[in-house]
Backbone atoms as SQL, in Angstrom:
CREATE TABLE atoms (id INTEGER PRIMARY KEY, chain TEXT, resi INTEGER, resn TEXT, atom TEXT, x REAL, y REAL, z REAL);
INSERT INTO atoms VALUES
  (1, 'A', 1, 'UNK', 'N', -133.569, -53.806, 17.603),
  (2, 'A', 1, 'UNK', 'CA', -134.030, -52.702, 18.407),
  (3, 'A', 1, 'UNK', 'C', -135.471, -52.963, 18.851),
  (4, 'A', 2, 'UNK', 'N', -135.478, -52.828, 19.950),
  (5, 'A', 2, 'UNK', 'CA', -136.957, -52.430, 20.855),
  (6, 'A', 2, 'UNK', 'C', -137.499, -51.402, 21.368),
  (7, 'A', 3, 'UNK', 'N', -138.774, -50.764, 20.902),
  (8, 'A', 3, 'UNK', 'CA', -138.912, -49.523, 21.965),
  (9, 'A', 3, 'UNK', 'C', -139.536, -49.719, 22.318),
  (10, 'A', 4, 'UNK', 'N', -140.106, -49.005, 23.855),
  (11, 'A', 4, 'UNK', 'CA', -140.259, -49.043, 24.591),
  (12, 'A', 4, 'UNK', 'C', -141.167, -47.797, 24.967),
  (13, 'A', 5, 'UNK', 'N', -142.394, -48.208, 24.741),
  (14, 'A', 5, 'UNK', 'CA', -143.796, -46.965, 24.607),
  (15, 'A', 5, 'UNK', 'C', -144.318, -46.591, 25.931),
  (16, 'A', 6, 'UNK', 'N', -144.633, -45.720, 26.386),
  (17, 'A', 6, 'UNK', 'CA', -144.916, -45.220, 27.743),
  (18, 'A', 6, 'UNK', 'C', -144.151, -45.847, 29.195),
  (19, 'A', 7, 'UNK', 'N', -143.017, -45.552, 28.944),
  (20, 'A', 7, 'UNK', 'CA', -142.056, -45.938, 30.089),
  (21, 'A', 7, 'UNK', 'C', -142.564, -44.863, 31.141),
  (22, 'A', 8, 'UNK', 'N', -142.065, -44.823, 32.059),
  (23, 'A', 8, 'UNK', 'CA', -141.742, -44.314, 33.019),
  (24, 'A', 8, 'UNK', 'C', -140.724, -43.177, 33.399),
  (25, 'A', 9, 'UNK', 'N', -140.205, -42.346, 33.365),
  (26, 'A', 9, 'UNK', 'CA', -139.305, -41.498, 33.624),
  (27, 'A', 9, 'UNK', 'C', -137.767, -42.035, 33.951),
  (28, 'A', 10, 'UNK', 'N', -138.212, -42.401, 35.128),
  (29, 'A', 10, 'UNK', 'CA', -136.888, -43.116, 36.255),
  (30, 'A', 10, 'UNK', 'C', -137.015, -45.083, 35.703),
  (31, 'A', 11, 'UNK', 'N', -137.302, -45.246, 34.330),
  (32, 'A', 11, 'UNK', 'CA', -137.873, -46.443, 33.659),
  (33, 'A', 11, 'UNK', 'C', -135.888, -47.321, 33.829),
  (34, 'A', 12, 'UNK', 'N', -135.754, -48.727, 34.174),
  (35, 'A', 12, 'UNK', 'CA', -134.734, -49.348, 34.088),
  (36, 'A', 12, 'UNK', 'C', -134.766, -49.679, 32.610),
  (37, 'A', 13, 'UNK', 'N', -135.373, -49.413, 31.669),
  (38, 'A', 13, 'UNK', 'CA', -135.119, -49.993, 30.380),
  (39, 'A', 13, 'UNK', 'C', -134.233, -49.020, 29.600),
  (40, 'A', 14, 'UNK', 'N', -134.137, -48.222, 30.766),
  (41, 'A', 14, 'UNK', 'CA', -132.978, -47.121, 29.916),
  (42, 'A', 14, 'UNK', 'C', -131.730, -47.172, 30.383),
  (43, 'A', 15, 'UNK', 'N', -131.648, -47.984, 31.207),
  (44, 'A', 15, 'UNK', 'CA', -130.318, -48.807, 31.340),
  (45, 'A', 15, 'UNK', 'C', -129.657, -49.875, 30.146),
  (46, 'A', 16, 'UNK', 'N', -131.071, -50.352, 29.513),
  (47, 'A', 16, 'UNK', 'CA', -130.619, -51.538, 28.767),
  (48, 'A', 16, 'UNK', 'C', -129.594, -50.917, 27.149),
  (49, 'A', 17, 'UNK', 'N', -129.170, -52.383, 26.717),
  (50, 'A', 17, 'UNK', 'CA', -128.809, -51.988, 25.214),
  (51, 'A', 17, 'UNK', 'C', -129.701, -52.407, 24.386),
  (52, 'A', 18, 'UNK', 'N', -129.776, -51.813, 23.014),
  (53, 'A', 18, 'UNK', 'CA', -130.597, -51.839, 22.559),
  (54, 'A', 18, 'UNK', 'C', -132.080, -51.707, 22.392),
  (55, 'A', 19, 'UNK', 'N', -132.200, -50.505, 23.356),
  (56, 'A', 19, 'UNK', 'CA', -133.451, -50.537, 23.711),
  (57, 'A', 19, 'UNK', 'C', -133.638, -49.192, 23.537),
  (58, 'A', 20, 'UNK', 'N', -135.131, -48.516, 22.626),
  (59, 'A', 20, 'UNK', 'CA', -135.653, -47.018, 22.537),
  (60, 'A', 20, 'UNK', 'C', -136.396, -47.346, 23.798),
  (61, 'A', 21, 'UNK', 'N', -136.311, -46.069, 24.086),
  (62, 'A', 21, 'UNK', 'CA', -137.287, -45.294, 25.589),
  (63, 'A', 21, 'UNK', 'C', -137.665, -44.323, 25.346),
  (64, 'A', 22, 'UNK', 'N', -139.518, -44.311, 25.234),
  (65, 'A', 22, 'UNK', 'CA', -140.203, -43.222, 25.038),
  (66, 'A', 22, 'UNK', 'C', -140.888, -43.296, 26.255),
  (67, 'A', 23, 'UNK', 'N', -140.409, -42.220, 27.115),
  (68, 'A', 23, 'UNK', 'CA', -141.156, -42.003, 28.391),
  (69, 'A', 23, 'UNK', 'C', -142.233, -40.632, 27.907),
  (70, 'A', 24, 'UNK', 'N', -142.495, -40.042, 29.051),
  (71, 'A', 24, 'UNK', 'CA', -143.462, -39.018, 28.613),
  (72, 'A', 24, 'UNK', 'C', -142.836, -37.770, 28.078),
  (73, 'A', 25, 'UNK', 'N', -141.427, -37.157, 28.241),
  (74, 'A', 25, 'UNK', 'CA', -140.391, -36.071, 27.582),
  (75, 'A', 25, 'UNK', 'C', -140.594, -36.254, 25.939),
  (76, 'A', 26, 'UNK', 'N', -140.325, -37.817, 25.733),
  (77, 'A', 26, 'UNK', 'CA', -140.161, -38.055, 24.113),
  (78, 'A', 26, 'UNK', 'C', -141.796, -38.345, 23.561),
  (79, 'A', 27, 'UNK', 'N', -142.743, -38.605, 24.688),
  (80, 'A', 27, 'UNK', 'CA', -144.012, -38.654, 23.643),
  (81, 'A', 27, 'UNK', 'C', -144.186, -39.615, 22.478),
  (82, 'A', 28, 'UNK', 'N', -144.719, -40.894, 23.700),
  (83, 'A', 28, 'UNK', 'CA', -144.863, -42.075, 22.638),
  (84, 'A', 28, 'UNK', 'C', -145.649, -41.788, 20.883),
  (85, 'A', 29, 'UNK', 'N', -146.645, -40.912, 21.301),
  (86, 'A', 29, 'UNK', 'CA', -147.573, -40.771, 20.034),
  (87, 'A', 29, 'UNK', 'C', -146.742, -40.535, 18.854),
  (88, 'A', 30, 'UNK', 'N', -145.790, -39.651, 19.041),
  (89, 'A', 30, 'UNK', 'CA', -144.510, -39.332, 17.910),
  (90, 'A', 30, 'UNK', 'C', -143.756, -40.672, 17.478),
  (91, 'A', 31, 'UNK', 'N', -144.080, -41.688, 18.469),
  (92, 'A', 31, 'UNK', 'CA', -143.083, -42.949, 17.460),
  (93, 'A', 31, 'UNK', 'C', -143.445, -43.155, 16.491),
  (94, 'A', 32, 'UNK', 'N', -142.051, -43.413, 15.477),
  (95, 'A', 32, 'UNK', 'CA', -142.396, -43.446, 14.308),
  (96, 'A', 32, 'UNK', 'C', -142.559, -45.356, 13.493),
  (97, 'A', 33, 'UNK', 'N', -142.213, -45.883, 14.157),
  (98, 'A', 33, 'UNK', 'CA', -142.626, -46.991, 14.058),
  (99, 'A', 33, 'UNK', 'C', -141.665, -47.803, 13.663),
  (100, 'A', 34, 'UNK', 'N', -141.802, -49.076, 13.268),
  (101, 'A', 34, 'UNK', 'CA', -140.232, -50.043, 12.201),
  (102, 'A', 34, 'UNK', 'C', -140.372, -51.119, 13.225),
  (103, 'A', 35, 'UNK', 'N', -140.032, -51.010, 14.251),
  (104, 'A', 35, 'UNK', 'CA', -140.068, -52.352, 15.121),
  (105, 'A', 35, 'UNK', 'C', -140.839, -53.034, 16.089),
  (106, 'A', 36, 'UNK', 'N', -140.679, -53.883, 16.538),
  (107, 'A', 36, 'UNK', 'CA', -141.472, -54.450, 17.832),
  (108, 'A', 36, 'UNK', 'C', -141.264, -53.443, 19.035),
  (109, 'A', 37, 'UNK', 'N', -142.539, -53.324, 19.978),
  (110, 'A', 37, 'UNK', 'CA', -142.448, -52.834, 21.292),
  (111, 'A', 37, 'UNK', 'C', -143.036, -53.287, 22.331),
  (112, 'A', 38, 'UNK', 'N', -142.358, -52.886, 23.491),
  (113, 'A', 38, 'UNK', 'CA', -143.120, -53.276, 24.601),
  (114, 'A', 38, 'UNK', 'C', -144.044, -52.141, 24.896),
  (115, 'A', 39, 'UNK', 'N', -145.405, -52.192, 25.183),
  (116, 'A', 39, 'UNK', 'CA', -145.883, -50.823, 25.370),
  (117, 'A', 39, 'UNK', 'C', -146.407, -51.450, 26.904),
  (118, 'A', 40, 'UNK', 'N', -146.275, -50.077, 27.898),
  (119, 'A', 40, 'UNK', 'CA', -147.076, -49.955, 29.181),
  (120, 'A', 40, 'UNK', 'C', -148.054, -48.527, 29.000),
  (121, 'A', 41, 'UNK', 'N', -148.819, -48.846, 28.774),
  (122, 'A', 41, 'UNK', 'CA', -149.470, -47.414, 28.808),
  (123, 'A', 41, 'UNK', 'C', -150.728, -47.231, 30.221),
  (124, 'A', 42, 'UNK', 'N', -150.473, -46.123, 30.678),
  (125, 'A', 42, 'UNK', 'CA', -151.177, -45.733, 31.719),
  (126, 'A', 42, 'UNK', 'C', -152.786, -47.380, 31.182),
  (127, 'A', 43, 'UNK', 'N', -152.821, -47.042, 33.069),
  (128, 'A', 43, 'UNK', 'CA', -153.594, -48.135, 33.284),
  (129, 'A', 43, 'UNK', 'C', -155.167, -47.912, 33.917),
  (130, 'A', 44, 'UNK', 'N', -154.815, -46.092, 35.139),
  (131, 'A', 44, 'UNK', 'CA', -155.888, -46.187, 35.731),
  (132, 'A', 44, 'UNK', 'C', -157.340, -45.478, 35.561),
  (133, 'A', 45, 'UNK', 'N', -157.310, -45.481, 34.080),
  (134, 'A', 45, 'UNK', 'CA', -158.902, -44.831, 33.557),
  (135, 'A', 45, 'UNK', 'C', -159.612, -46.296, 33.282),
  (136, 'A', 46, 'UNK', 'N', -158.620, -47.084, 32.926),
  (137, 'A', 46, 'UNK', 'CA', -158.760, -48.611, 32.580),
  (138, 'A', 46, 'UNK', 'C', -159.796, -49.175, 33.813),
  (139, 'A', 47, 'UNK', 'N', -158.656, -49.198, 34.965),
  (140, 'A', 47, 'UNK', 'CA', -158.728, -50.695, 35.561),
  (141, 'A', 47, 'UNK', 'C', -159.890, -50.569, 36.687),
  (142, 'A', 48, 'UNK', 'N', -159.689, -51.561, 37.790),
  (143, 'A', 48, 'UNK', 'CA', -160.603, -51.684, 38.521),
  (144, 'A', 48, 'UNK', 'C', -160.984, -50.457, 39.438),
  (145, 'A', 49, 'UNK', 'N', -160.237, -49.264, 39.737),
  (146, 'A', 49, 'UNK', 'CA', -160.626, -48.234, 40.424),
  (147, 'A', 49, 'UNK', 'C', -160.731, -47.669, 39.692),
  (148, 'A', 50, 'UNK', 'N', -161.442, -47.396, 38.369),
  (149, 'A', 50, 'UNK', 'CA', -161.266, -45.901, 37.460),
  (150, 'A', 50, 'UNK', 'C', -162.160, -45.006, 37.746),
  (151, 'A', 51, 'UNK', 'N', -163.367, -45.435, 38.796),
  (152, 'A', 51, 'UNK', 'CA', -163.881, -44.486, 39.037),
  (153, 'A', 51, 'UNK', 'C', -163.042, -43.606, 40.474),
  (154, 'A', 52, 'UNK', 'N', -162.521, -43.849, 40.541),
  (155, 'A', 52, 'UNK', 'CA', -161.891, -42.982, 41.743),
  (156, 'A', 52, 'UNK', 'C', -160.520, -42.274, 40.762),
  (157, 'A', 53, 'UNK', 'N', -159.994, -42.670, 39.844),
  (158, 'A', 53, 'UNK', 'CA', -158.956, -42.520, 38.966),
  (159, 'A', 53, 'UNK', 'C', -159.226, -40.716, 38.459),
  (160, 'A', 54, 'UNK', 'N', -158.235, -40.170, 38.460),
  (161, 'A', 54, 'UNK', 'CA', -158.337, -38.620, 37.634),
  (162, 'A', 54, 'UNK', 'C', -156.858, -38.464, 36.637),
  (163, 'A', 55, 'UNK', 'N', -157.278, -39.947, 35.255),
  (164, 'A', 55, 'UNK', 'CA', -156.475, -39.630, 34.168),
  (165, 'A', 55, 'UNK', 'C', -156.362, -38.365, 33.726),
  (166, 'A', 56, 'UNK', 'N', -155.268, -37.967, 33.192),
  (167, 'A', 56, 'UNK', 'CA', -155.602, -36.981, 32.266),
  (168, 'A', 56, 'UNK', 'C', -156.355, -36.674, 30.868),
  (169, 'A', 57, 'UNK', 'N', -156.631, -35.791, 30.696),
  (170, 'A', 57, 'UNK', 'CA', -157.138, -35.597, 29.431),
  (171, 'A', 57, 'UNK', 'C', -156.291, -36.518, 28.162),
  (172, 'A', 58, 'UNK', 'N', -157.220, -36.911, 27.829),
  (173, 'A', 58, 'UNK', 'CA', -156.583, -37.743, 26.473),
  (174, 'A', 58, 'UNK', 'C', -155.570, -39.398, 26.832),
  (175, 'A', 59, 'UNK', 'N', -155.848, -39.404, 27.967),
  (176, 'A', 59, 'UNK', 'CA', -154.491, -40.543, 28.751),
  (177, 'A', 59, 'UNK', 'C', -155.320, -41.895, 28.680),
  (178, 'A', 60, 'UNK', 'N', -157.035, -42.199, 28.096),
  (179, 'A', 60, 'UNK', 'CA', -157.532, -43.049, 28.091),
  (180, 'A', 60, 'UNK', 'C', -157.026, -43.501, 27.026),
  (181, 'A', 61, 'UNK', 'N', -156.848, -42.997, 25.627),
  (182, 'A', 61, 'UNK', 'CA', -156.358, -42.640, 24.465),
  (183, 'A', 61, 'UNK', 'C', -155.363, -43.606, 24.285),
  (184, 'A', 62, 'UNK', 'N', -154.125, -43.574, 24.984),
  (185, 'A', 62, 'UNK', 'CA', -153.408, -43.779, 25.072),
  (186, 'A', 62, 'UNK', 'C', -153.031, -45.289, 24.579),
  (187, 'A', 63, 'UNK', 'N', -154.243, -46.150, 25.708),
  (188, 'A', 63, 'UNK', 'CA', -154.153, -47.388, 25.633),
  (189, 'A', 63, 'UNK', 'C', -154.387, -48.126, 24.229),
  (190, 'A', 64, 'UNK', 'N', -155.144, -47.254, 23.828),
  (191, 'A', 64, 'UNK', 'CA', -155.865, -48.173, 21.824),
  (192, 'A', 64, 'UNK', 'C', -154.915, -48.157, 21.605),
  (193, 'A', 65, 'UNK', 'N', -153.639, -46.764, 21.464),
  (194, 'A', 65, 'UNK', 'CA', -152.709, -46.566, 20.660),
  (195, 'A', 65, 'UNK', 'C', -151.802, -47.614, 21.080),
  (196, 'A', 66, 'UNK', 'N', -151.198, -47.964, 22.272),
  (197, 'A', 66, 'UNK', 'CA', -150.652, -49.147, 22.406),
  (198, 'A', 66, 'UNK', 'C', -150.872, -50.082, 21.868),
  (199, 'A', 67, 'UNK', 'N', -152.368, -50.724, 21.605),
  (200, 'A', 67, 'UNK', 'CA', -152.877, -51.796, 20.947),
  (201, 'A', 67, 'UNK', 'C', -153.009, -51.951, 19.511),
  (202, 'A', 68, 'UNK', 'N', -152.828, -50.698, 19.300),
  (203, 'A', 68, 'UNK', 'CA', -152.273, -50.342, 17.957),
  (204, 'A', 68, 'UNK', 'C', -151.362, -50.910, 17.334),
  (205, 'A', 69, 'UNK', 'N', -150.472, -50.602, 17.776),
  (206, 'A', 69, 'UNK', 'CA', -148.589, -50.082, 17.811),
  (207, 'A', 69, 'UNK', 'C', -147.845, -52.229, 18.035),
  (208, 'A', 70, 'UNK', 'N', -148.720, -52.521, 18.763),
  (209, 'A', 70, 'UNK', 'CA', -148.424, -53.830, 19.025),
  (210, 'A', 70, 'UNK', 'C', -148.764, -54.516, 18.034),
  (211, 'A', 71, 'UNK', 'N', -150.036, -54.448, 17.518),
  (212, 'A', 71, 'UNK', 'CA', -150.869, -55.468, 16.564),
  (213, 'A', 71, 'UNK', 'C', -149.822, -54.699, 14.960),
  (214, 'A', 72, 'UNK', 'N', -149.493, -53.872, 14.993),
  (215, 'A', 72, 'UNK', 'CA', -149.009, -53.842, 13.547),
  (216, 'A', 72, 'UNK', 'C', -147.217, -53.860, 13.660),
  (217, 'A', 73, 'UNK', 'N', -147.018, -53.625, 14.798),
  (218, 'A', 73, 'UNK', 'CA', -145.461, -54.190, 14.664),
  (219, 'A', 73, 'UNK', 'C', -144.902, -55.216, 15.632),
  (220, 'A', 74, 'UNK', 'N', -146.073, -56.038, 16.248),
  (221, 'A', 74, 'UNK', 'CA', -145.314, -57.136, 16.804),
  (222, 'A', 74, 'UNK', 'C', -145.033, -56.165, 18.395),
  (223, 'A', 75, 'UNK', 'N', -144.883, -57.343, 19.473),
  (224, 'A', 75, 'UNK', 'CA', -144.216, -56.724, 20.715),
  (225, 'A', 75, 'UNK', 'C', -145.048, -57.387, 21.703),
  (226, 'A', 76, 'UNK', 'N', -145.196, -56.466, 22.585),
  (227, 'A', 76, 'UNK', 'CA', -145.948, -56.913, 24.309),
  (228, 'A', 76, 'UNK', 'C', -146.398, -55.938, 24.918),
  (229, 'A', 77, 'UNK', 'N', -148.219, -56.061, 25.112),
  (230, 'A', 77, 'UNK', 'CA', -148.969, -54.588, 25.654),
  (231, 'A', 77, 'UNK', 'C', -148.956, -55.393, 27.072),
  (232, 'A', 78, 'UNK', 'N', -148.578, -54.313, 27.783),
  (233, 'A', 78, 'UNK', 'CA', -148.623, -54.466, 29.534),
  (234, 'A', 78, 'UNK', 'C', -149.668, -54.069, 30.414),
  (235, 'A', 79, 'UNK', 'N', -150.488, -54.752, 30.740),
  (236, 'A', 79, 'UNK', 'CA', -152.139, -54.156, 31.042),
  (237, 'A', 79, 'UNK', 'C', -152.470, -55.209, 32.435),
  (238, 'A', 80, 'UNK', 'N', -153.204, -54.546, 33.235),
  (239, 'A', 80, 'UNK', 'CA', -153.483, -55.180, 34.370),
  (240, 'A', 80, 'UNK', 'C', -154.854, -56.199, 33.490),
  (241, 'A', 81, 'UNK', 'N', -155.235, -57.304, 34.207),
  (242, 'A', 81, 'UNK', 'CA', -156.015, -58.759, 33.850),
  (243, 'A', 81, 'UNK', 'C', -157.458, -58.099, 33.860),
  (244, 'A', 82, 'UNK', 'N', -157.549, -57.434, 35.191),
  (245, 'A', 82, 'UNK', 'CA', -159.037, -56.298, 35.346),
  (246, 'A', 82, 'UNK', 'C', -159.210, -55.379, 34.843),
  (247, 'A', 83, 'UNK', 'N', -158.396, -54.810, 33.611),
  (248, 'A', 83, 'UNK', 'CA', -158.728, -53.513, 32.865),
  (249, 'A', 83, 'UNK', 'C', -159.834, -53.829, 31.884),
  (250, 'A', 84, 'UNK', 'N', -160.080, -52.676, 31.496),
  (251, 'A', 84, 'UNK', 'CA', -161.439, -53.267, 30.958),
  (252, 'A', 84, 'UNK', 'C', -161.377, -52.404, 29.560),
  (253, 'A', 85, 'UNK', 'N', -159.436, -52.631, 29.175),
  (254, 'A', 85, 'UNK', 'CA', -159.195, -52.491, 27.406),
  (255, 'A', 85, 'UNK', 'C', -159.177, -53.788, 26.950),
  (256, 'A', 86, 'UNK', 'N', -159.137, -55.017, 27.676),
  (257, 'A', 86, 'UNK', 'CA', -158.980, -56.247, 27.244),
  (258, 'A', 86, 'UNK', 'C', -160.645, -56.096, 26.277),
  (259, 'A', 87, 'UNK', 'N', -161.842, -56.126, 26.983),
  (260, 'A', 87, 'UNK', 'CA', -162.599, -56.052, 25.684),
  (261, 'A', 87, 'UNK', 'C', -163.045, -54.721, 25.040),
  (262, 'A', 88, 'UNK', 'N', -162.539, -53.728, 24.972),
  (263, 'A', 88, 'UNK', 'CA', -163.100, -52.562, 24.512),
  (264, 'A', 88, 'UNK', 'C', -161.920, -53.028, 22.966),
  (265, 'A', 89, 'UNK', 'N', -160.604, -53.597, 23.421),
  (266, 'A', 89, 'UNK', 'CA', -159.578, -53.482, 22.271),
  (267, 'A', 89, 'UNK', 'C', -159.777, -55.242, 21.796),
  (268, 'A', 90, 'UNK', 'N', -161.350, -56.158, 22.684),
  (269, 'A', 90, 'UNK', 'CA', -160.957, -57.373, 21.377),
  (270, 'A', 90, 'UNK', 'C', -159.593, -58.147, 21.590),
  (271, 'A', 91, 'UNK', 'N', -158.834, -57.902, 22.851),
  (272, 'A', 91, 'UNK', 'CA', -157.820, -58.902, 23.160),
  (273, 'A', 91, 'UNK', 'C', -158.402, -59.933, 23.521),
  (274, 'A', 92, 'UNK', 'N', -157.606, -61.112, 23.574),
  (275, 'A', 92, 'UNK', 'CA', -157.703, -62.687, 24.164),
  (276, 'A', 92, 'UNK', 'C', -157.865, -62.852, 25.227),
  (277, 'A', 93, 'UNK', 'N', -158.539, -63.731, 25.413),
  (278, 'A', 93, 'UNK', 'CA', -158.464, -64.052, 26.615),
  (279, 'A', 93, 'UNK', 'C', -157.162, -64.765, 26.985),
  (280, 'A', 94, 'UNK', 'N', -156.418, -65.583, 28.429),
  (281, 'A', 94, 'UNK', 'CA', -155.534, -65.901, 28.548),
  (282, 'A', 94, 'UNK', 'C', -155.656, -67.726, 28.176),
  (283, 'A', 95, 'UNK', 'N', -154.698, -67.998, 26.983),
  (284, 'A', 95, 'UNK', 'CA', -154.709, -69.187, 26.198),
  (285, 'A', 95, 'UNK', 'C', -155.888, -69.559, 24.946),
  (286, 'A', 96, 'UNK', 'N', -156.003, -68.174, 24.196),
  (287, 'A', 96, 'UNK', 'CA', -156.872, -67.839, 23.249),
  (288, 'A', 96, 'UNK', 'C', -156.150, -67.376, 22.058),
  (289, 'A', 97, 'UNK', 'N', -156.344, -66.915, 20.999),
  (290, 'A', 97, 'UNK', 'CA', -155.614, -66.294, 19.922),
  (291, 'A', 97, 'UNK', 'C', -156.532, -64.960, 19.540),
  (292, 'A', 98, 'UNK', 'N', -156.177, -64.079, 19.002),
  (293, 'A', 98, 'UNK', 'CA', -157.078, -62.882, 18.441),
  (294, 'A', 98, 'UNK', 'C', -156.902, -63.127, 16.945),
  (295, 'A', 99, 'UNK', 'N', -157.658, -62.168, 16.239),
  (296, 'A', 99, 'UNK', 'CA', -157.509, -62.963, 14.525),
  (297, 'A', 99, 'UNK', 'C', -156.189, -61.611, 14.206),
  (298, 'A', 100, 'UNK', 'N', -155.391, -61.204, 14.994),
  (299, 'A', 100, 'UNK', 'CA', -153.874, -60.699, 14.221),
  (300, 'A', 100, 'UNK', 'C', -153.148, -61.545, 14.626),
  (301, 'A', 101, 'UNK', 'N', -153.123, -62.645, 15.468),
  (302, 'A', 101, 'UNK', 'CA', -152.297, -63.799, 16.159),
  (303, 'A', 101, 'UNK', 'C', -151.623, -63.539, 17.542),
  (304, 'A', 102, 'UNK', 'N', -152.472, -62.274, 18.241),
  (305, 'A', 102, 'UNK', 'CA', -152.107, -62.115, 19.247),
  (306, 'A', 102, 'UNK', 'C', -152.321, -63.344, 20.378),
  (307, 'A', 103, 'UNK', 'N', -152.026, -63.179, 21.609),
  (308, 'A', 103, 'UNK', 'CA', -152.210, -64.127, 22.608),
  (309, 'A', 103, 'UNK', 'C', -151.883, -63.195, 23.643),
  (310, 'A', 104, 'UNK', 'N', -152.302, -63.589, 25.062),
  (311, 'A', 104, 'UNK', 'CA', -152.489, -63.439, 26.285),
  (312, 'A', 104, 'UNK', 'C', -151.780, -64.268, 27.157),
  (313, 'A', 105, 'UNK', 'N', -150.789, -63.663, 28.181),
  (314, 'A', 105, 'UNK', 'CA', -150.196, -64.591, 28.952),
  (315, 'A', 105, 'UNK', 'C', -150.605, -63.995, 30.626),
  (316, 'A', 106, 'UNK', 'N', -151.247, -64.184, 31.282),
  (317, 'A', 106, 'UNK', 'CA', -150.984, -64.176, 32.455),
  (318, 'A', 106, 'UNK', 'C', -149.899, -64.019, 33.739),
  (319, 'A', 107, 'UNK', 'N', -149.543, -63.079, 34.106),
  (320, 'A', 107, 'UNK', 'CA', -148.680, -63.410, 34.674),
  (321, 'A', 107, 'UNK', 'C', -148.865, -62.525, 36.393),
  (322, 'A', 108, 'UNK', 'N', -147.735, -62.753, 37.349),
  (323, 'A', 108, 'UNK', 'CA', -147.898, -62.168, 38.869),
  (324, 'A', 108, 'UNK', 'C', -147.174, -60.949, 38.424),
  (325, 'A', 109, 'UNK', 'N', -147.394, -60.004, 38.837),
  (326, 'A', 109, 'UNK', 'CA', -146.754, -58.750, 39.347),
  (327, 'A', 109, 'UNK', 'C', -145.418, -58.821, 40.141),
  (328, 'A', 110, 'UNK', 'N', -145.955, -59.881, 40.785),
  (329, 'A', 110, 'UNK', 'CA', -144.812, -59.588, 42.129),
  (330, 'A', 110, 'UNK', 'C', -143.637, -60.762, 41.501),
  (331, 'A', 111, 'UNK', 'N', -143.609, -61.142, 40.491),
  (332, 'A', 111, 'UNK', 'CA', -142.718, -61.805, 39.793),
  (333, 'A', 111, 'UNK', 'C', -141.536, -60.430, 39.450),
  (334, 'A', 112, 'UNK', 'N', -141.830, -59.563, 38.990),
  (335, 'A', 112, 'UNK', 'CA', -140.991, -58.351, 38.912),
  (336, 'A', 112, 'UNK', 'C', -140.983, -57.306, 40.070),
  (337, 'A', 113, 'UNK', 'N', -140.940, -57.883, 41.159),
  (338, 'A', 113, 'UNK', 'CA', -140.933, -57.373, 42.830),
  (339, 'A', 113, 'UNK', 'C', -142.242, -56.373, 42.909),
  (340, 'A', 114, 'UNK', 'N', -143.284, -56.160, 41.733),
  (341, 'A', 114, 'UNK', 'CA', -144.514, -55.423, 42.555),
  (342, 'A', 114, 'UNK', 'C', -145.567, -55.952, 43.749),
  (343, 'A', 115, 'UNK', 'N', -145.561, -55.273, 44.305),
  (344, 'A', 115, 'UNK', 'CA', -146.617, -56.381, 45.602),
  (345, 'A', 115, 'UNK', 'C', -146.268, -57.017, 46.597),
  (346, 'A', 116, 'UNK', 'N', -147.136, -57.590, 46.865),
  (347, 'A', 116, 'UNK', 'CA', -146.589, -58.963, 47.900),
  (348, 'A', 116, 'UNK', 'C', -146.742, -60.322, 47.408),
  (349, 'A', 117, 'UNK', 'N', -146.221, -60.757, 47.570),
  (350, 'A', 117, 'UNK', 'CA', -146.232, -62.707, 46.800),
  (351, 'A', 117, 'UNK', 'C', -147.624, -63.067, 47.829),
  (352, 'A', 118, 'UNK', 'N', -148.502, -63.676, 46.736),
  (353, 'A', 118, 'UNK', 'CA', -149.846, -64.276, 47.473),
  (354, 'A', 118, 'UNK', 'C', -149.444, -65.407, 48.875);
């Protein structure tokens, strides 16, 4: 089993098998933990526009708890390259290690159809 921490509503991982989906109805903070996850947690208090950004209350929050949730049960935090939890949370850089044995992979967006291909 995998869950699946700040999905999306209309999220395709709730198509999958074997897969928990905590969108915002189920309220990631309530997971209770046991396995690996993928976490996406809101991005734009984070990233490169946050000053134009109007998170909600407590939605900055969000992101530690992802980094949390990853570092003690294993999984994959989903974070844009320009957010700026990479050093507030002490992640790697990309082809680095962190001292829980995390790592950093780089990757395109538009590999999973976001965007436009450069």
């Amino acid at each position: 089993m995998i869950s699946i921490l700040f999905a999306r509503s209309d999220s395709n991982y709730k198509t999958l098998p074997d897969v928990d989906v905590w969108d915002a109805e189920r309220d990631a903070l309530t997971w209770p933990g046991g396995n690996p996850v993928v976490a996406h947690p809101p991005c734009r208090a984070w990233g490169a526009f946050r000053h134009r950004a109007k998170p909600r209350r407590g939605e900055r929050a969000l992101a530690i708890f992802a980094v949390r949730q990853v570092r003690k049960f294993g999984g994959v935090l989903e974070h844009p390259a320009g957010s700026r939890l990479w050093k507030k949370a002490g992640l790697p850089a990309p082809g680095q290690r962190d001292k829980f044995g995390g790592w950093t992979l780089g990757v395109n967006q538009h590999w999973w159809g976001h965007g436009n291909e450069p």
